[in-house]
C-alpha positions, 0 to 999 in steps of 0.5 A: 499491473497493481501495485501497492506503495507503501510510505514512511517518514524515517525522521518520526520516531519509531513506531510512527514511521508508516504515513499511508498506502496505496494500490495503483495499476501501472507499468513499474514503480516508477510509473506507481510512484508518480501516478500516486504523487499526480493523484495527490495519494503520495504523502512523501517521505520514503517508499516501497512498492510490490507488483501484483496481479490481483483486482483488489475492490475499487473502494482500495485503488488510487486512494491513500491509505491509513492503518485502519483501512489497510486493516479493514482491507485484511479483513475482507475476507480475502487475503489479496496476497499470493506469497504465503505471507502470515494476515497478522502481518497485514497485507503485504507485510505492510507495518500494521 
């Protein structure tokens, strides 16, 4: 299963908070969550995961990401997301 981590620092100020993202193929968040910290892709601060069962492109998987590439990932043509959600809101809802 893929999973999509999402970091934030909530001692920066708002509007700041976002510090990456990541997809990662594991069993659970947990597993998501220290596979990404073993990866060196785990920026810290806090984080929050969603399960899916998509392939998203390899350029997207095991890497951390910013909200330029989060953006450009949204911009691939191919909404990855499967809950209805609105492509402004970004992936996931991520906070673009």
């Amino acid at each position: 299963m893929m999973w999509w981590l999402s970091f934030c620092d909530p001692d920066k100020p708002e509007g700041t908070q976002f510090i990456g993202a990541c997809i990662v193929e594991a069993d659970d968040i947990i597993a998501a969550t220290m596979l990404a910290h073993c990866l060196g892709i785990n920026p810290g601060g806090e984080v929050a995961g969603v399960a899916f069962d998509r392939d998203p492109p390899d350029k997207y998987v095991n890497v951390l990401m910013d909200k330029e590439m989060i953006a450009d990932m949204d911009r691939g043509g191919k909404c990855l997301s499967t809950c209805g959600q609105d492509r402004a809101s970004g992936f996931f809802g991520s906070p673009l």
